[in-house]
VEXGUVO-332669 format. One record per residue: residue in one letter; chain; x, y, z of N, C-alpha, C in turn. Coordinates in steps of 0.001 Angstrom, whole numbers, padded with zeros to 6 digits. Example, Ala and Ser with C-alpha at 12.3 -4.5 7.8 and 13.67 -1.06 7.14 Angstrom:
BEGIN
ATOM  residu  chaine   n_east  n_north     n_up  ca_east  ca_north    ca_up   c_east  c_north     c_up
ATOM       A       A   013190  -005690   007800   012300   -004500   007800   013200  -003300   007800
ATOM       S       A   012850  -002250   007080   013670   -001060   007140   012900   000030   007870
END
This chain:
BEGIN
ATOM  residu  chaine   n_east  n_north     n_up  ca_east  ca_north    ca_up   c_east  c_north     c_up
ATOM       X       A   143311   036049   046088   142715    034760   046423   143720   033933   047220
ATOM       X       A   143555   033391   048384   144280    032484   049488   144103   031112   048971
ATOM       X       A   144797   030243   048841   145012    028623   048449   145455   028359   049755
ATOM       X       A   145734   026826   049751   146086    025911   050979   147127   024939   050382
ATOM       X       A   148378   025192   050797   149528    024252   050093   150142   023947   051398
ATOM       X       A   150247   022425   051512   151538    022130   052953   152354   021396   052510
ATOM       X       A   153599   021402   052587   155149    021135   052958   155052   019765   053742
ATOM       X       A   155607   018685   053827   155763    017599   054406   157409   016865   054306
ATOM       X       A   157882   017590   055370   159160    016705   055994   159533   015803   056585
ATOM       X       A   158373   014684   056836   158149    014096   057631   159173   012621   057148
ATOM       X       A   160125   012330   057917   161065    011323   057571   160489   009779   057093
ATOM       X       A   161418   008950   056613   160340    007667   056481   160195   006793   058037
ATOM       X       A   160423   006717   059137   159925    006236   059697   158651   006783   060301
ATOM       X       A   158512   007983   060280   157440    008896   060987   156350   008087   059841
ATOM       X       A   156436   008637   058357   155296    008025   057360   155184   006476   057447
ATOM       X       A   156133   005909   057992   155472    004047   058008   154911   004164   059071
ATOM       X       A   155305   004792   059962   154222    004358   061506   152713   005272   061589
ATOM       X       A   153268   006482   060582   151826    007004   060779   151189   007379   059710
ATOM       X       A   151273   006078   058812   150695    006606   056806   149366   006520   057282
ATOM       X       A   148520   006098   058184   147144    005734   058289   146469   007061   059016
ATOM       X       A   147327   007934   059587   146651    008970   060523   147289   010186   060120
ATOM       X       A   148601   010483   059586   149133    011941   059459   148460   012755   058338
ATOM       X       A   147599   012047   057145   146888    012650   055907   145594   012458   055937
ATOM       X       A   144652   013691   055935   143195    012934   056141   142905   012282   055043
ATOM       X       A   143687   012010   053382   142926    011272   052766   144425   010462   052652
ATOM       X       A   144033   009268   052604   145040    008244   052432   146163   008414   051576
ATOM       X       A   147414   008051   051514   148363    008567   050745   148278   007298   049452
ATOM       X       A   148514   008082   048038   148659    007319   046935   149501   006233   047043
ATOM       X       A   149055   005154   046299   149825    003461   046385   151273   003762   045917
ATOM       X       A   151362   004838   045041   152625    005090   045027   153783   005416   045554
ATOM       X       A   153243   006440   046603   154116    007150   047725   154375   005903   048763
ATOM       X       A   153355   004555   049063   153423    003755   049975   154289   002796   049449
ATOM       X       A   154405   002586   048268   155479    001752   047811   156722   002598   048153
ATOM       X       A   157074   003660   047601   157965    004660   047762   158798   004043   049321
ATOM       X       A   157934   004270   050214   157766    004388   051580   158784   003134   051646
ATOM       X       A   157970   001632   051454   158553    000395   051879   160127   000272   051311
ATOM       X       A   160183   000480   050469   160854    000310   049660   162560   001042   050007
ATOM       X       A   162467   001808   051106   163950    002582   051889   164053   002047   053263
ATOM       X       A   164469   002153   053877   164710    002090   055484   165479   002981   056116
ATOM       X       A   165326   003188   057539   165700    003957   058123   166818   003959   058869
ATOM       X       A   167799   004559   059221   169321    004115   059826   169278   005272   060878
ATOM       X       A   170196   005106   062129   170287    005826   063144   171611   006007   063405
ATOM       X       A   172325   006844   063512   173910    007499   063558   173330   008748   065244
ATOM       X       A   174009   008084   065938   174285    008878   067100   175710   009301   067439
ATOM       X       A   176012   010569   068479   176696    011322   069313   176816   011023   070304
ATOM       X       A   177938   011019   071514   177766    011231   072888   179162   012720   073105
ATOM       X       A   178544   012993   073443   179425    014279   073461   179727   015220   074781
ATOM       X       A   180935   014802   075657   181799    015205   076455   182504   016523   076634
ATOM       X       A   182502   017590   077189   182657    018327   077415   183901   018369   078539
ATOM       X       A   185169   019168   078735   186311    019139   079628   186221   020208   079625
ATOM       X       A   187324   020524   080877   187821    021791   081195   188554   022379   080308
ATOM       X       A   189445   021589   079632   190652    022098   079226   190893   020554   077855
ATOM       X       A   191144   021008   076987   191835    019842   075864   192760   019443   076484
ATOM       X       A   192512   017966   076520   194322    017043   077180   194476   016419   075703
ATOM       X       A   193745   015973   074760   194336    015251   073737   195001   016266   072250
ATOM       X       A   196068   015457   071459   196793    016276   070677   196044   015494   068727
ATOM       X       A   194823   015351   069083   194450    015237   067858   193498   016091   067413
ATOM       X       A   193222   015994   065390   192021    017510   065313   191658   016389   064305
ATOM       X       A   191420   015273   064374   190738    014394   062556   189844   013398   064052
ATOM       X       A   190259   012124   063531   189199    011168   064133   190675   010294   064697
ATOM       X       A   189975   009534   065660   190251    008243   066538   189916   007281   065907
ATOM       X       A   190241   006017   065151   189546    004863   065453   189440   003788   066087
ATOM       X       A   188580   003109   066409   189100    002421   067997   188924   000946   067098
ATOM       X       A   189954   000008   067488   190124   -001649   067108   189773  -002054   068416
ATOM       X       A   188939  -003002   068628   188782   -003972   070093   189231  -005468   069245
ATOM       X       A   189989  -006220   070586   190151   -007618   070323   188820  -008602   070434
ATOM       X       A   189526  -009341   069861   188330   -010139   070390   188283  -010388   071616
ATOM       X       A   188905  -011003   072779   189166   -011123   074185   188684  -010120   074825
ATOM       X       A   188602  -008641   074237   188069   -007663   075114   186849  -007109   075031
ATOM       X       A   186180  -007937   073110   184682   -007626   073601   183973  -008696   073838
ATOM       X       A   184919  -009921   074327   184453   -011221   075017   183821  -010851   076374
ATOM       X       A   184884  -009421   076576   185215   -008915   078067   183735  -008110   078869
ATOM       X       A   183076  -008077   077577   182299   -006987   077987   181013  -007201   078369
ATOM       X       A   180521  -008487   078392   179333   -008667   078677   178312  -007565   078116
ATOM       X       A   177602  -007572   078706   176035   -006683   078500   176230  -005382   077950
ATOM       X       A   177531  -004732   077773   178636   -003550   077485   178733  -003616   076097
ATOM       X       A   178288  -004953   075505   179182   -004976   074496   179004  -003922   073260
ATOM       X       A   177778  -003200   073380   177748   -001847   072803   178957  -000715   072884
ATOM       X       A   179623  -001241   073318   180534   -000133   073834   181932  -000528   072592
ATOM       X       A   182113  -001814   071920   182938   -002126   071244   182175  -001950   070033
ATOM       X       A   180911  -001407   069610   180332   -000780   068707   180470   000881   068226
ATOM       X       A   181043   001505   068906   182149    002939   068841   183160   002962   068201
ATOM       X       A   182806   003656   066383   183716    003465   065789   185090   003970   065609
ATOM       X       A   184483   005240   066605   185648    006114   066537   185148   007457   067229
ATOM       X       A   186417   008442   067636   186304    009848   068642   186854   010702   067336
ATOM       X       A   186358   011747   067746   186480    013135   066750   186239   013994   067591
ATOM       X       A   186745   015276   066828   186679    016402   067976   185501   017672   067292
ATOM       X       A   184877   018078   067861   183538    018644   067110   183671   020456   066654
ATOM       X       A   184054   020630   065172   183871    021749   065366   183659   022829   066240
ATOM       X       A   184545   023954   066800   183865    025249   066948   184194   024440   068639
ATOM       X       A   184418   023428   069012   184459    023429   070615   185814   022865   070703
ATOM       X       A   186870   023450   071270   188531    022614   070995   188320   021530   072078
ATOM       X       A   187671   021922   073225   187562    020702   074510   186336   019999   074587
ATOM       X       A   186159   019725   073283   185164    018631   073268   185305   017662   072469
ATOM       X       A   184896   016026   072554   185029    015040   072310   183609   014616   071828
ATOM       X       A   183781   013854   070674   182019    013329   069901   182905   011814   069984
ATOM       X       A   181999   010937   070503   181967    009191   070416   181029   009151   069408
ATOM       X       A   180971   008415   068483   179962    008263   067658   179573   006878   067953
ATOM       X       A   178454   006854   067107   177866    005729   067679   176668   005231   066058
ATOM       X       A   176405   003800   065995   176077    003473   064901   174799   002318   065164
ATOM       X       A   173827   002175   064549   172869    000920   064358   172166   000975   065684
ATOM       X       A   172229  -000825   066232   171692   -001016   067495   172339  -000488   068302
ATOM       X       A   173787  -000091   068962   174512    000260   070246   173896   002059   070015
ATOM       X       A   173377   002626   069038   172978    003925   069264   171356   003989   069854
ATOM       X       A   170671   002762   069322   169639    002546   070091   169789   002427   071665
ATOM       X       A   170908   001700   071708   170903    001389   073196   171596   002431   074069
ATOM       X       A   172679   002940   073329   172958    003771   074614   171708   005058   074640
ATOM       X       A   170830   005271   073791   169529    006530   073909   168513   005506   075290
ATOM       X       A   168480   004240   075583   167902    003855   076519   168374   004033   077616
ATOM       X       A   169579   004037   077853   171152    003915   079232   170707   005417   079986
ATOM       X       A   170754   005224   080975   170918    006448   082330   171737   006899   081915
ATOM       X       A   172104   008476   082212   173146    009192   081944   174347   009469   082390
ATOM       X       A   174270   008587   083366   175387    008287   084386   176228   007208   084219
ATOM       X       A   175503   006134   083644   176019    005045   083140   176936   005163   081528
ATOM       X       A   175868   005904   080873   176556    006841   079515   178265   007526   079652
ATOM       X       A   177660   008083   080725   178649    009112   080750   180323   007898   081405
ATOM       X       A   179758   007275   082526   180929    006735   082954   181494   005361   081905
ATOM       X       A   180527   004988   081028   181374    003884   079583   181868   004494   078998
ATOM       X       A   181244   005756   078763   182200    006738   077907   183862   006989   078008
ATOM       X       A   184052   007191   079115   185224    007587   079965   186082   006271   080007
ATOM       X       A   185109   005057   080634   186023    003805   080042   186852   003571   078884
ATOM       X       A   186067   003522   077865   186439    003745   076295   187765   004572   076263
ATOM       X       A   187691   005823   076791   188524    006819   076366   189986   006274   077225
ATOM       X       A   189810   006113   077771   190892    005257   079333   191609   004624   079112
ATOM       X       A   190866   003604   078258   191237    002269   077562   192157   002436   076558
ATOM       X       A   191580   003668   075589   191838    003588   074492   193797   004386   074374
ATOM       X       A   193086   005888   075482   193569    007034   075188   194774   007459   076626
ATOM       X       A   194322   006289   077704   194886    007395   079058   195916   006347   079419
ATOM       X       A   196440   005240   078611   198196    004989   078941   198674   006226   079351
ATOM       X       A   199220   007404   078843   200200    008131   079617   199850   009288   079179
ATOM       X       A   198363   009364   079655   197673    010499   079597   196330   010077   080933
ATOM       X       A   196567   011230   081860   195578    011670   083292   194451   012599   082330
ATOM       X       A   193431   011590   082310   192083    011900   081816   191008   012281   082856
ATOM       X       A   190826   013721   082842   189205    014082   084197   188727   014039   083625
ATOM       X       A   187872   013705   084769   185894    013732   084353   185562   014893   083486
ATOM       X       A   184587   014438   082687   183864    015867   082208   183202   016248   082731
ATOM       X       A   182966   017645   082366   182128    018992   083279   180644   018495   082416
ATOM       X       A   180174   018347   081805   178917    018026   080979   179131   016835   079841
ATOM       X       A   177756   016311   079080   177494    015426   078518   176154   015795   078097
ATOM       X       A   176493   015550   076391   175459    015443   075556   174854   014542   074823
ATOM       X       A   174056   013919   074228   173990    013026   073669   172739   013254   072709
ATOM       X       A   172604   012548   071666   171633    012313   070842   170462   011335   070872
ATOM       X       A   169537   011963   070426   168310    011033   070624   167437   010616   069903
ATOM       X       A   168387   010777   068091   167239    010371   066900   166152   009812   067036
ATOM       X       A   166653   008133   067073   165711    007107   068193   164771   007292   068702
ATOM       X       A   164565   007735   069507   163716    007763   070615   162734   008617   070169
ATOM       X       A   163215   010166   069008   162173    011077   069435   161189   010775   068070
ATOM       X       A   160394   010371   068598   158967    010030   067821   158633   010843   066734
ATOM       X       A   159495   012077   066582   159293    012703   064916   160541   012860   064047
ATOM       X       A   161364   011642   064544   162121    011465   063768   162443   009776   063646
ATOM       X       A   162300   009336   064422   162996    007716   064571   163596   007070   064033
ATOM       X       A   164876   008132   063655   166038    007719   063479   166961   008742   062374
ATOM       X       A   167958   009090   061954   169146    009907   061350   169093   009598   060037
ATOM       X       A   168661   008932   059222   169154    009430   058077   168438   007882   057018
ATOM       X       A   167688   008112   055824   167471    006839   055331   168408   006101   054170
ATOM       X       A   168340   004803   053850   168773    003718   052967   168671   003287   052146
ATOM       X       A   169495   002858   051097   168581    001625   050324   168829   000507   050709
ATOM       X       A   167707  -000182   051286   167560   -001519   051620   167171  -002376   050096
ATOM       X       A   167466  -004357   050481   167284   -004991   049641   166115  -005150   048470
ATOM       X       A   165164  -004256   049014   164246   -004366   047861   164141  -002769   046835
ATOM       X       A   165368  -001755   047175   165467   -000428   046570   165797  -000562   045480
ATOM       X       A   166463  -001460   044597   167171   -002129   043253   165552  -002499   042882
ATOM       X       A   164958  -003315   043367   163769   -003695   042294   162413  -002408   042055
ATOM       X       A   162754  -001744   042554   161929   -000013   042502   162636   001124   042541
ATOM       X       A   163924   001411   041585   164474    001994   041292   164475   003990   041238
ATOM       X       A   162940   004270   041339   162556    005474   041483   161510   005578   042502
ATOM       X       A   162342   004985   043328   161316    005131   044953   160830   006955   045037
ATOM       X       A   162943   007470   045314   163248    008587   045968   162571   009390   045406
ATOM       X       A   162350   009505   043466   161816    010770   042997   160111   010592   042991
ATOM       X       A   159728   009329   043582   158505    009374   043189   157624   009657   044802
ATOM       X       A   158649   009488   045700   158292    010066   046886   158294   011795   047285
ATOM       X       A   158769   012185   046015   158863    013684   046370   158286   014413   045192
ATOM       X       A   157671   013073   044586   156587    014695   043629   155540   014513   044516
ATOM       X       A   154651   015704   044669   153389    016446   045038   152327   015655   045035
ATOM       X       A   151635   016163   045629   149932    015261   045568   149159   016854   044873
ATOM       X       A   148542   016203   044060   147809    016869   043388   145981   017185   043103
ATOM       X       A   145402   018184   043471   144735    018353   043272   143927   018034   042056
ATOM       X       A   142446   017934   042002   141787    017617   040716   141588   018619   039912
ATOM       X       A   142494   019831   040076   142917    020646   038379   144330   020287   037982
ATOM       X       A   144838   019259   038970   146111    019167   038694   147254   020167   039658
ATOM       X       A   146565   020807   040413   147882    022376   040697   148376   021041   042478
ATOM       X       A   149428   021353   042413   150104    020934   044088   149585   021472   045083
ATOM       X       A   149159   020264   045732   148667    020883   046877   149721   020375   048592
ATOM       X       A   150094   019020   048391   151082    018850   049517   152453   018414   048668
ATOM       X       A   153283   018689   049086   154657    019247   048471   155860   018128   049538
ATOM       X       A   156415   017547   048630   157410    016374   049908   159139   016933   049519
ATOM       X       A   159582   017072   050761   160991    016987   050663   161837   016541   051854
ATOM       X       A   163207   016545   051744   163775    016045   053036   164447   014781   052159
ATOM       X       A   165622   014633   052945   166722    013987   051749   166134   012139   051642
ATOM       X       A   165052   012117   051498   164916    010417   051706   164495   010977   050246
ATOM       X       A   163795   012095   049574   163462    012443   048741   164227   013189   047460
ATOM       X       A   166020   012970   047703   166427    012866   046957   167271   011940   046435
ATOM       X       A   167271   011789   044877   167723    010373   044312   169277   010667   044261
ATOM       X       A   169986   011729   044271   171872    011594   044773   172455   011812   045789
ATOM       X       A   171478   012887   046128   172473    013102   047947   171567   012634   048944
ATOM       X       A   171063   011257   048926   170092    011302   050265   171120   010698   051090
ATOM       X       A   170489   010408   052470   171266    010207   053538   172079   011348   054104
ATOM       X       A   171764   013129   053417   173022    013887   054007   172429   015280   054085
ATOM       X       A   172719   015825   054831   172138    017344   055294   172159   017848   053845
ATOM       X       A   173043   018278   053334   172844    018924   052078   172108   018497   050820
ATOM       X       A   171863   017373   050796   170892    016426   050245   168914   016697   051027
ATOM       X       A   169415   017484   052257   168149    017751   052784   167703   019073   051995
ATOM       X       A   169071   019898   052211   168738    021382   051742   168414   021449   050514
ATOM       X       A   169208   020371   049124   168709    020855   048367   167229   020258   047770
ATOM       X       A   166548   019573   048523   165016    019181   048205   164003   020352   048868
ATOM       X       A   164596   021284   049951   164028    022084   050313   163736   023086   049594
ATOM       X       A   165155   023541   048901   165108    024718   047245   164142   023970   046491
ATOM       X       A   164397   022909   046225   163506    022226   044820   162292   023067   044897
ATOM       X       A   161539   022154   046195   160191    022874   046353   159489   023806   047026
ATOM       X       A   160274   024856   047231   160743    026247   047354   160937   026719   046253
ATOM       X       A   160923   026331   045034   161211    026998   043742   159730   026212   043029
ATOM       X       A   159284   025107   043288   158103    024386   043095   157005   025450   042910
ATOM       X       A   157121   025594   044304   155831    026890   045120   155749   028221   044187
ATOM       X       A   156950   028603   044061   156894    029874   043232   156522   029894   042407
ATOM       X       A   157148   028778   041472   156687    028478   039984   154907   028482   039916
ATOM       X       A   154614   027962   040727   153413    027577   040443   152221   028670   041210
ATOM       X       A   152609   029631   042386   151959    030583   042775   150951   031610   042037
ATOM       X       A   151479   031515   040784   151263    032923   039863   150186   031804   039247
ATOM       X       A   150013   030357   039014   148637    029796   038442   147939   029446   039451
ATOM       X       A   147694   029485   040782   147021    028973   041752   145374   030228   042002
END
């Protein structure tokens, strides 16, 4: 006998913008409280590519701006929102700018040319006193933001997560059929109550109900 069980990874900004259209039957008052009750945060990359490593670090950069210099920056001033350079696993001549909040919103709007050449400012500024910094050969960047099935990196507890204390676990039990058996199944780390906000906090809600499914296969 064939059943119908679906999986839903769908982050919390995807479910606030689309709780009215992604389920043909409306989602329980519970899961919608669930929902309000986190927010969503965006952690971006810009990621530079060289010929050759010129810098002698393998941890992180952190960058201090004065005040006078992000007086300096006019319309830029995203650019004194870069908390820091790191060097990215597995590539020795590559450079990750990270990027945080609104300035990750904004540089996912910025031409890539413009990206690419603040980037290089930054590094100039920061890094090329008595160091001859080239252009990079490529540029990558991230686009949480922008891409409409995710809108945005990773969720929160915002000010009202203290007065609904079991948002996370009550967003990731199941919707249930009228014998009771699971029929849509939630995971993805907004849906767990210790490691959310973190890849491995993703993986292990994926086992959960991956072990859910099994358990329950043999009564379906």
């Amino acid at each position: 006998m064939y059943t119908s069980i679906r999986f839903t990874f769908a982050n919390i900004s995807t479910l606030t913008f689309r709780r009215n259209t992604l389920f043909v039957q409306p989602l329980p008052s519970e899961k919608l409280t669930a929902i309000d009750k986190m927010s969503m945060g965006v952690i971006g990359k810009i990621i530079l590519s060289f010929p050759t490593s010129w810098w002698n670090f393998t941890d992180i950069v952190s960058l201090f701006w004065t005040k006078s210099d992000r007086n300096g920056l006019g319309d830029d001033i995203w650019m004194a929102s870069i908390p820091g350079i790191t060097e990215p696993k597995g590539c020795r001549n590559c450079m990750t700018l990270w990027t945080a909040g609104d300035a990750t919103r904004m540089v996912e709007t910025l031409p890539e040319d413009v990206v690419k050449a603040k980037s290089m400012d930054i590094l100039r500024r920061f890094m090329g006193r008595n160091t001859n910094i080239p252009e990079p050969t490529a540029m990558l960047r991230s686009s949480w933001y922008k891409n409409p099935f995710t809108r945005g990196s990773y969720t929160y507890d915002n000010i009202l997560t203290p007065q609904y204390p079991n948002a996370r676990e009550d967003l990731g039990k199941p919707l249930l059929d009228s014998a009771g058996n699971p029929r849509v199944l939630f995971a993805g780390e907004a849906t767990n109550p210790q490691h959310y906000s973190t890849v491995h906090g993703a993986s292990e809600t994926g086992y959960r109900e991956a072990m859910r499914l099994l358990n329950i296969s043999s009564k379906i």
